[in-house]
N, C-alpha and C positions, 0 to 999 in steps of 0.2 A: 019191607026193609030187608028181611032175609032174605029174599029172591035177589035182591040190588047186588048183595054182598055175594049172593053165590055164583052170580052171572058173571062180577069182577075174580071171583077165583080161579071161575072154570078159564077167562081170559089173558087171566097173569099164568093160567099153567097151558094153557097153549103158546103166551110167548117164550116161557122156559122152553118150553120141548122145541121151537124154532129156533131159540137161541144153543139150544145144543146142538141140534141137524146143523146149523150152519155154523156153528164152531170144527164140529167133524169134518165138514163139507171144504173150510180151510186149513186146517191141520192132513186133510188127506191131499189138496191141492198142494201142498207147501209138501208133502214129500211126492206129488209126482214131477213138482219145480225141480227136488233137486236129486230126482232120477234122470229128470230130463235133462238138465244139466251136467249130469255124470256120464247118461249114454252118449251125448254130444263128444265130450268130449272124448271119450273112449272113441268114436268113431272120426274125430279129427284124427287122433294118435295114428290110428290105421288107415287113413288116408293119406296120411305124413308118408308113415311107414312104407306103406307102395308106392306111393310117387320117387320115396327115396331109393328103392329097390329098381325102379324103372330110371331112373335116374344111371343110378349107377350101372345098371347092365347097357343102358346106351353110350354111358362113358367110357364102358369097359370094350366096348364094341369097336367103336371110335378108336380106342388104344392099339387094339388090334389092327384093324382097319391102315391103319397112318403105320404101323410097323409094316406089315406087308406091301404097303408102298415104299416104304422106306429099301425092306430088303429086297422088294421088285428090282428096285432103281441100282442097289447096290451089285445086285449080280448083272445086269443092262451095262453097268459101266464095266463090269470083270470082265465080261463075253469082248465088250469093244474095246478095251485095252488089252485082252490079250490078241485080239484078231489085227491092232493097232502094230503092238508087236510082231505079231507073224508076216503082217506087211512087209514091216519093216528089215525084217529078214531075209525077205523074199526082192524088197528094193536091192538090200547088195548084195545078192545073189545074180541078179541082172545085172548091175555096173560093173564086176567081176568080170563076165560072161562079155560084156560089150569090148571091156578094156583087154581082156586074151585075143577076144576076134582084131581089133585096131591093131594088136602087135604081131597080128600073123600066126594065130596055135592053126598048130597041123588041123585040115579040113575033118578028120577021120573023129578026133576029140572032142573036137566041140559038136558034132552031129551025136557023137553019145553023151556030151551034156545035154544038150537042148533035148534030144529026147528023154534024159532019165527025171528034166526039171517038168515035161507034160507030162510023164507017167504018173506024176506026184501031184497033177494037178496046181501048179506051182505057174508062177509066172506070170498072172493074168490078174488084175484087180476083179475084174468080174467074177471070180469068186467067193470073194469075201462076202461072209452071212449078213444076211440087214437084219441086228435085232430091234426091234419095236416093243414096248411096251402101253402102244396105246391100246390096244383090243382089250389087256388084262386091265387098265385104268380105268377103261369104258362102261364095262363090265361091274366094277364098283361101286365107281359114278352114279349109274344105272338103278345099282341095286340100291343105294341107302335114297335116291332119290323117289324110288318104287316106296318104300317106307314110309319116309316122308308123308308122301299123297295121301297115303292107308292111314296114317294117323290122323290124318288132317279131315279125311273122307269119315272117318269113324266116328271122329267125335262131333263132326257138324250133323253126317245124313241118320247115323243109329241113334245117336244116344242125345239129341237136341234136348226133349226134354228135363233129363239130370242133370244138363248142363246150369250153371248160373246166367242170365240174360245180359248178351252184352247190350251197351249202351248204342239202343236204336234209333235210328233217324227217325223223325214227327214227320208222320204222313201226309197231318193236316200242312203243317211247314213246308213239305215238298212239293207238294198240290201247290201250293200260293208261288214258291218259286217256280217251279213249271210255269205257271200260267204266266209270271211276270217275265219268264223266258219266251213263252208262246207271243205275247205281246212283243217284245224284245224282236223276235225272230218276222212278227210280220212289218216290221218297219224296220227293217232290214232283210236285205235279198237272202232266200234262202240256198244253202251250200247246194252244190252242186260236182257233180262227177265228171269225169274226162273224156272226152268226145267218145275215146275208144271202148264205155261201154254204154253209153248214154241211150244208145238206141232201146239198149234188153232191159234200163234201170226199174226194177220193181218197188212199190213205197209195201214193204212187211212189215205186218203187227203183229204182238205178240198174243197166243192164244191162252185165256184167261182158261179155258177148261183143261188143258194140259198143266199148269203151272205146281209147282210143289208147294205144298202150303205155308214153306216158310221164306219163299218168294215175293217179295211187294212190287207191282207193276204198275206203273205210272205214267204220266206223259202220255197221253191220248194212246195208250199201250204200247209204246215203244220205248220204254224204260222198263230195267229189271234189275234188282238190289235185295242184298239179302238180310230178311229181317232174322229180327231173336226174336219176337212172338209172332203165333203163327198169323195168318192170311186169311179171313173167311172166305171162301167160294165154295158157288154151288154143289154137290155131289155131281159127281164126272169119273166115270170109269177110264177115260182118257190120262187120268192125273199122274200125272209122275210122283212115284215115293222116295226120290233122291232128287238135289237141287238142280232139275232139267228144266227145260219149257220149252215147246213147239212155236210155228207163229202159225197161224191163220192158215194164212196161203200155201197151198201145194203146187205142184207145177207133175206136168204129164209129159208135154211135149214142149220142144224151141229151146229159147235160150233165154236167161235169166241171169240181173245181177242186182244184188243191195249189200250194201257199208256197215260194219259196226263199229261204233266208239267203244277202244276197250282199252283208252286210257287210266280210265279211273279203277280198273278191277285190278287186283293180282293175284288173280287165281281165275281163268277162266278157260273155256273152250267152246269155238264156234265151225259150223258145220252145216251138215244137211243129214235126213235120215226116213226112212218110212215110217208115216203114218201110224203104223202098228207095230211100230219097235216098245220092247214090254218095260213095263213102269219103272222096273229096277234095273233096266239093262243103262250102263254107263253109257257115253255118246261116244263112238269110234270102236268098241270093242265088242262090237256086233259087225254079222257081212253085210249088214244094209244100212250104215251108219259111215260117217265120211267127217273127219273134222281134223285142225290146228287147235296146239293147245299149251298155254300159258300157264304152269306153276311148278311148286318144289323145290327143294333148299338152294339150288344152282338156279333160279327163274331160267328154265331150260324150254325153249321153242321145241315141240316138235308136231309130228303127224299121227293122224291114230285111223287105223283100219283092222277091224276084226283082231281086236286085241293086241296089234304088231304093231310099236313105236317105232317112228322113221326121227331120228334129230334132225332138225333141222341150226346150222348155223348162223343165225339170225338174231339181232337183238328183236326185245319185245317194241311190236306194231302198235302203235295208239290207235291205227284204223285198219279194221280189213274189209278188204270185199271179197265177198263171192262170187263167182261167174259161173252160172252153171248150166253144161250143157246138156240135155235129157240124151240117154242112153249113150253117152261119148266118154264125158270129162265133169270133172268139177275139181276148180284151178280157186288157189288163194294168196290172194295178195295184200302186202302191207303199203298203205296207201299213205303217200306225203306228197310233196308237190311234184308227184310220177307214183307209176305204180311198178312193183318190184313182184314179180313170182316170188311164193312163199313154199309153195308143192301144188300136184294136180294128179290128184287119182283118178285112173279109169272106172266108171260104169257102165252098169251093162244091165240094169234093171226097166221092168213096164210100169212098174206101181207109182203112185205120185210121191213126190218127195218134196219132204217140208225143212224149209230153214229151222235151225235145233240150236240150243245151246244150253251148256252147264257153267254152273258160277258158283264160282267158293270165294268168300270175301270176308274177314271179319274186321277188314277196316272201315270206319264209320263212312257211310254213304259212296260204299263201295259199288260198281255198278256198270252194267253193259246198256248203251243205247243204241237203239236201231237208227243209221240216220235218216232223216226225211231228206230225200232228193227229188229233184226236177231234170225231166229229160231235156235234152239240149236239143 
């Protein structure tokens, strides 16, 4: 009966001493609650803080910005109203000059007007200065446009991970619409390209070892969308570590053309590149790298070669093709019911070259497709 009673004590003070460990155990939780709570929000504060700081130096930028267009513009119209003026001084300095000669001034006078009005450079519109203010407009355009991208590029290709995930398209969802597209698509004729490159039409896929991993590729791999969590693929030293992706197919020799749907992106660029162009090298700002390209605060069309932007005046293409021809040209066009030259770089390379493209999109099921054509 003593043993009963000792074995019940040694029991009740083991559950004491559990019941203190886990009293601590929530008295210590409950202040790292509300450190955690406290560091939170301290670190909201200062994330407020710098956005508001970047805020404001973009706003403050912009203010700038818009003034010296403002005063561009302002002195563009002083230069042409006083050149407007000086015209116009120079008009009845001539009607003068006409109406002496009509009434007969001695020959001798008017041969020393006439000459002292060319001495003066005087008498001729063709002198008057053309000012222009697009090159300096261009120039600005250019620059906050360049910004733009870099922010846009930073905070997709660096820092994805601290980003908060946007809301991403179901794979499994897109797979099932695919396929009820693929069904779709075979009881019904599949599109087709324009006589004039029907001959060279290549069917490209996209290469699942090059793709970046926050890339999702779909549709028998001719689909490519940018996911917010990342992509499992195999390890590939091929990969690109910014939103790039190769296709399959390279080409060496002849001539070559395939279509891209790049209605639904707004932010892309398509092109052609070697093979062993480096993972983080951007598509056109390399010399072995050829493409058009689609984004930035103005959706401004242009061309990219070894880092040198061409604009192009063009609105955005829902379809391009490429045409390309090994060691000549590669030409891009925006395709609708005709095809329109877009630019056409010369090359001059042996190495095979593979259809390329980059895509920044953070609208939901944002997306470049390859299209599947039939030769005629």
């Amino acid at each position: 009966m003593l043993k009963c009673v000792t074995l019940k004590e040694e029991q009740i003070h083991d559950i004491s001493k559990q019941l203190e460990i886990t009293e601590k155990t929530i008295n210590v939780l409950r202040k790292d609650l509300s450190k955690t709570k406290e560091y939170t929000s301290q670190i909201q504060s200062q994330i407020t803080k710098d956005f508001c700081c970047m805020k404001e130096y973009i706003e403050r930028q912009e203010k700038n910005t818009l003034m010296f267009i403002d005063q561009e513009q302002s002195a563009a119209q002083q230069k042409i109203a006083q050149t407007i003026h000086q015209l116009c001084v120079e008009k009845n300095k001539l009607i003068d000059i006409k109406a002496q000669m009509e009434k007969g001034l001695g020959s001798d006078e008017m041969e020393w007007q006439n000459s002292n009005l060319l001495e003066r450079g005087e008498g001729s519109p063709s002198t008057m200065h053309k000012f222009t203010i697009d090159e300096k407009f261009n120039v600005v355009r250019s620059a906050v446009g360049d910004l733009k991208r870099k922010l846009e590029i930073l905070l997709l290709e660096e820092y994805p991970q601290q980003l908060p995930p946007a809301q991403s398209p179901d794979l499994h969802q897109e797979t099932s619409v695919c396929s009820s597209s693929s069904e779709s698509a075979a009881r019904s004729p599949e599109p087709s390209i324009s006589r004039q490159f029907s001959w060279w039409a290549d069917n490209v896929t996209f290469d699942l070892t090059t793709a970046y991993d926050r890339l999702a590729i779909t549709a028998q791999n001719r689909k490519v969308m940018v996911s917010s969590n990342p992509t499992y693929y195999e390890p590939s030293l091929r990969r690109f570590c910014i939103s790039q992706v190769l296709c399959s197919q390279g080409f060496s020799t002849g001539c070559h053309y395939w279509e891209v749907i790049t209605k639904d992106s707004d932010g892309w660029a398509v092109g052609v590149a070697h093979g062993t162009i480096g993972r983080r090298d951007r598509l056109g700002r390399t010399e072995h790298s050829w493409c058009v390209e689609w984004v930035g605060p103005q959706k401004q069309l242009s061309a990219w070669h070894k880092n040198q932007e061409t604009l192009l005046r063009n609105d955005k293409p829902s379809k391009v093709g490429v045409f390309l021809e090994l060691q000549k040209t590669v030409s891009f066009y925006a395709i609708t019911d005709r095809e329109m030259l877009l630019h056409t770089f010369e090359i001059n390379t042996s190495n095979p070259l593979y259809p390329a493209f980059w895509l920044y999109s953070l609208d939901k099921n944002g997306s470049l497709t390859i299209n599947h054509i039939n030769r005629k």
